[in-house]
C-alpha positions as CSV (number, residue, x, y, z in Angstrom):
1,X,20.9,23.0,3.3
2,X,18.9,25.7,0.9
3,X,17.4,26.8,4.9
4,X,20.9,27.2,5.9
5,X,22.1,28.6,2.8
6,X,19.0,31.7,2.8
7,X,19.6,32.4,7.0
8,X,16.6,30.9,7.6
9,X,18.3,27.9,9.7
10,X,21.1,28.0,11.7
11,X,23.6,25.8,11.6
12,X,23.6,24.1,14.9
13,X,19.9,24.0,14.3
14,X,20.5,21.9,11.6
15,X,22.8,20.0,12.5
16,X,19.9,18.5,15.3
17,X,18.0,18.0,12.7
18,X,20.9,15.6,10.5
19,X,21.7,13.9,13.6
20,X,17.8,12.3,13.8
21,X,18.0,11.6,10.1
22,X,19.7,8.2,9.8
23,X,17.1,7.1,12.3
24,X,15.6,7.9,16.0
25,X,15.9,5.5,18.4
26,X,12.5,5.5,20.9
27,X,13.7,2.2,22.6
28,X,10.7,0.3,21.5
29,X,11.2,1.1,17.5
30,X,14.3,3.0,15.6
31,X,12.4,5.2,13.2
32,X,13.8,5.3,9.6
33,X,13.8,9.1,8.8
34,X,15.8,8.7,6.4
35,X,13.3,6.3,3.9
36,X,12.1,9.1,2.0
37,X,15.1,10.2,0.8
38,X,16.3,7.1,-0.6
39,X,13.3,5.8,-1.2
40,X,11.0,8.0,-2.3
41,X,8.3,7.5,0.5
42,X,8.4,7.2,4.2
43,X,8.3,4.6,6.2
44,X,5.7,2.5,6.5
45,X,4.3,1.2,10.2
46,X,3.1,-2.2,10.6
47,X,0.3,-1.9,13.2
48,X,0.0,-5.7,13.8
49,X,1.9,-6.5,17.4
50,X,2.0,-3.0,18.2
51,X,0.2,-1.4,21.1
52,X,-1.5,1.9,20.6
53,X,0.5,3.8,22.5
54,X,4.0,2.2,20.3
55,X,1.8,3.4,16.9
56,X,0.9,6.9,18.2
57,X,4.6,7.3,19.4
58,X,5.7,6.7,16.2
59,X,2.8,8.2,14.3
60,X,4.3,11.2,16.3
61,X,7.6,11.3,15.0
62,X,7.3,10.6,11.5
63,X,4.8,13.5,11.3
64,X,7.8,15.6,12.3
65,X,9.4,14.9,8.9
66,X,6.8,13.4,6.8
67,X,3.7,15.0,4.9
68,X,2.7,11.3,4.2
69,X,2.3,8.3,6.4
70,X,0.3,4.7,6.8
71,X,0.2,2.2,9.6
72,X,-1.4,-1.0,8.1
73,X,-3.0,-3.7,10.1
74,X,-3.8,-1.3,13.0
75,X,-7.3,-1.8,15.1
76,X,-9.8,1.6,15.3
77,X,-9.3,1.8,18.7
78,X,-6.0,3.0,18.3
79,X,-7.3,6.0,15.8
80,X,-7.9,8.1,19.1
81,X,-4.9,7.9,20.9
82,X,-2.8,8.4,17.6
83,X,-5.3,11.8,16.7
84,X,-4.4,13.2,20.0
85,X,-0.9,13.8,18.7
86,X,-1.3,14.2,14.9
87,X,-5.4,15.0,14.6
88,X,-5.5,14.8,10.9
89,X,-4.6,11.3,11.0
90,X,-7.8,9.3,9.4
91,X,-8.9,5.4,9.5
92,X,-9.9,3.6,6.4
93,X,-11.9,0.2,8.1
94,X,-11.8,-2.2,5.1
95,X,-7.8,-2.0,4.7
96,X,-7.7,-1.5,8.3
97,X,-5.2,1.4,8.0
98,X,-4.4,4.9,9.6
99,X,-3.4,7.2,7.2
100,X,-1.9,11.4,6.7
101,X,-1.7,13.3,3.7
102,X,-0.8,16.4,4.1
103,X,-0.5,16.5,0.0
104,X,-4.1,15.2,-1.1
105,X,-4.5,18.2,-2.9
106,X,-1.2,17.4,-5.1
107,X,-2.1,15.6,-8.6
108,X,-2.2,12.4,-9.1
109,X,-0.6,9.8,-11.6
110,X,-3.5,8.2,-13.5
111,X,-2.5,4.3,-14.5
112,X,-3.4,2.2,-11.6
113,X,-6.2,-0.1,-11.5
114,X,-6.7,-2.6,-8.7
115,X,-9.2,-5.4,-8.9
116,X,-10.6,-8.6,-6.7
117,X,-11.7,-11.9,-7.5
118,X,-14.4,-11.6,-4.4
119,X,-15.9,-9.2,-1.8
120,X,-13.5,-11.4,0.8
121,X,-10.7,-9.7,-0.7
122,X,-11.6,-6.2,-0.2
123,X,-9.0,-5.8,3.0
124,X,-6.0,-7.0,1.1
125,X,-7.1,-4.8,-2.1
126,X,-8.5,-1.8,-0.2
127,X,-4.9,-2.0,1.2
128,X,-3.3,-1.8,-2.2
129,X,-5.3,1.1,-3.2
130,X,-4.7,3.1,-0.4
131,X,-1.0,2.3,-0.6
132,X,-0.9,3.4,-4.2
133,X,-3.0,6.7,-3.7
134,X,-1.1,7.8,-0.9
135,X,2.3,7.4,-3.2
136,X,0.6,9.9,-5.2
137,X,-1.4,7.5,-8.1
138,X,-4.7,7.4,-9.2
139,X,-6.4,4.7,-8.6
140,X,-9.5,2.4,-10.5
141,X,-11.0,0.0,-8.3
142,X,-13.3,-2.9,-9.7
143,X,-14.3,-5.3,-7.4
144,X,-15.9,-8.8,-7.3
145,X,-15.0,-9.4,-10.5
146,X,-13.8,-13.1,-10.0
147,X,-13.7,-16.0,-12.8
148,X,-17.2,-17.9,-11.6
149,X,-18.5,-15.2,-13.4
150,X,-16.4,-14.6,-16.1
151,X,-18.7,-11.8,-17.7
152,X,-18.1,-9.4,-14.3
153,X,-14.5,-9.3,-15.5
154,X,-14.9,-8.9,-19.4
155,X,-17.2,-6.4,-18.3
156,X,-14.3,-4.4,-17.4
157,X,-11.9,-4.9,-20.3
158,X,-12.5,-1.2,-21.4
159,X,-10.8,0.1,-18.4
160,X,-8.3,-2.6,-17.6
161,X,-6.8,-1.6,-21.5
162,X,-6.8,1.9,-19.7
163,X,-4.4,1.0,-16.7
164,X,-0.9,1.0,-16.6
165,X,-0.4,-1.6,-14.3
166,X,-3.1,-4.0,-12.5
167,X,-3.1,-5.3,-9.1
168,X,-5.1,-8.5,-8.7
169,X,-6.7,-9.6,-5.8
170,X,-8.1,-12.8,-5.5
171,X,-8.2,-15.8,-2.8
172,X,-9.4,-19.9,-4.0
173,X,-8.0,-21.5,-7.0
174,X,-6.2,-17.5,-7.8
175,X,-7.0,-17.6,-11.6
176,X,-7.5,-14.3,-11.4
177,X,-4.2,-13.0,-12.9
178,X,-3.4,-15.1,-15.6
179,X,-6.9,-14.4,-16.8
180,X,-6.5,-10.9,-17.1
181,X,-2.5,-10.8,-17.8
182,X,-4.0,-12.7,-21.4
183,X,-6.3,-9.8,-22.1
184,X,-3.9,-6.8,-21.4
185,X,-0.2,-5.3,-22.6
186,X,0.6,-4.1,-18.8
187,X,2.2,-5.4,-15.9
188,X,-0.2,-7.4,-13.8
189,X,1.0,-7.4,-9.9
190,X,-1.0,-10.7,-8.5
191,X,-1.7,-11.3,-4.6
192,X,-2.8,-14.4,-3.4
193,X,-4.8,-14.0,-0.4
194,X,-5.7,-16.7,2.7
195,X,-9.6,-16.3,2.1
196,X,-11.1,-19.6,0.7
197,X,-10.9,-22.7,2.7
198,X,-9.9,-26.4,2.5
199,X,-7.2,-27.1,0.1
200,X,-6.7,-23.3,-0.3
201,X,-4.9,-24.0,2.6
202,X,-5.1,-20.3,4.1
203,X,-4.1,-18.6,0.7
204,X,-1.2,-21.6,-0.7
205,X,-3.0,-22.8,-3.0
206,X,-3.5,-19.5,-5.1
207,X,0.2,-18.3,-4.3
208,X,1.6,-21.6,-5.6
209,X,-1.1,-21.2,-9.1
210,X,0.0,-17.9,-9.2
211,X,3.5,-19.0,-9.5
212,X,2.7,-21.5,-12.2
213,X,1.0,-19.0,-14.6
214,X,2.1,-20.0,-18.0
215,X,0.9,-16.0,-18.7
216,X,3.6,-13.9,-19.1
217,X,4.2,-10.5,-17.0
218,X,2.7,-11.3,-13.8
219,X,4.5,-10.7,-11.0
220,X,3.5,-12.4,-7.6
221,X,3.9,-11.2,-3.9
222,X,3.4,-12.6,-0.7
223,X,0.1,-13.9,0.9
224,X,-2.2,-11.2,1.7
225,X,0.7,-8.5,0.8
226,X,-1.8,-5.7,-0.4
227,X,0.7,-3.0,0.8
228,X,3.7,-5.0,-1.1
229,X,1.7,-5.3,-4.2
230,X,-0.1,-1.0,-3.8
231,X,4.1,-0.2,-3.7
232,X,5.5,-1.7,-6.1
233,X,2.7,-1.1,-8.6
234,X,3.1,3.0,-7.8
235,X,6.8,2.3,-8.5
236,X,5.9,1.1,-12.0
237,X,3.2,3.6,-13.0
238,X,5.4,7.0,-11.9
239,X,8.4,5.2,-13.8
């Protein structure tokens, strides 16, 4: 509208342009153009089912409107078909994620921290992070920090009392949380995740413990939900 309002846009111009925002229909995918202006962010693309050539066609579009996007759960293979149409496009291998940012240069929200009970954990938390940076926060990562040895995590006190919100990664019996929600005055985001094996039963078992915590302000999401759990904590830190 200011584009309009200055000459610089005319109106029939514009008026394309408002047609595609409620959302563009490819066939395969309606694209949600309009996320970032009620949300906040763009939409997010779920790489797992997709083919390459559905991810780079919607990679496509959304760079047409967005500075910022992510496809999680998304194979390397699909990083060069998707660079052919946006080249600035960039894979990060532990989250498994394609990501832009055309604003890495803005500045960033200090206040996130995001940590994990194990190395196994690194895709679902590397997930989280990248979710959380890419919503423009700064985050701490401490890793391997599980309760078999306690001392890793107490080790890390000094900068968990720095965070604004924690995002808690861990897999097994998922103690993780509850530990550090009784050290800390912030918000503690847990996510169970399915590495661990027999009664973990593929990540259950720590959701269901997480559940139970008798520590108060934890928050729990979904099995293996880094992105769910990178979101909501960016929500909370730039509140």
């Amino acid at each position: 509208m200011q584009r309009v309002k200055s000459g610089e846009l005319a109106i029939e111009e514009a008026l394309a342009q408002l047609r595609l925002l409620p959302y563009q229909d490819l066939g395969f995918a309606k694209i949600d153009h309009h996320r970032a202006l009620r949300r906040g962010f763009p939409e997010v693309v779920l790489g797992h089912g997709k083919t390459a050539a559905q991810i780079a066609a919607i990679v496509e579009q959304l760079a047409t409107h967005a500075d910022k996007i992510l496809v999680t759960r998304v194979d390397p293979e699909c990083l060069a078909l998707v660079r052919e149409r946006v080249p600035e496009a960039s894979y990060q291998p532990i989250a498994r994620a394609i990501s832009v940012d055309r604003a890495k240069d803005a500045p960033r929200h200090p206040g996130v921290m995001v940590i994990s009970g194990g190395t196994a954990d690194l895709p679902v938390a590397e997930e989280a992070a990248i979710t959380a940076e890419l919503m423009g926060n700064e985050v701490d990562r401490a890793y391997d920090v599980g309760i078999s040895g306690v001392h890793r995590l107490l080790d890390q006190l000094p900068r968990l009392r720095q965070a604004k919100v924690v995002v808690a990664v861990a897999g097994m019996e998922g103690a993780l949380p509850s530990i550090v929600s009784g050290l800390i005055a912030v918000p503690v985001i847990a996510v169970p995740t399915s590495t661990g094996y027999g009664a973990s039963f593929s990540g259950l078992a720590p959701l269901l413990a997480m559940l139970n915590t008798c520590s108060p302000g934890v928050a729990v999401v979904n099995i293996d939900n880094g992105f769910g759990a990178g979101y909501i904590a960016a929500l909370i830190n730039q509140g």
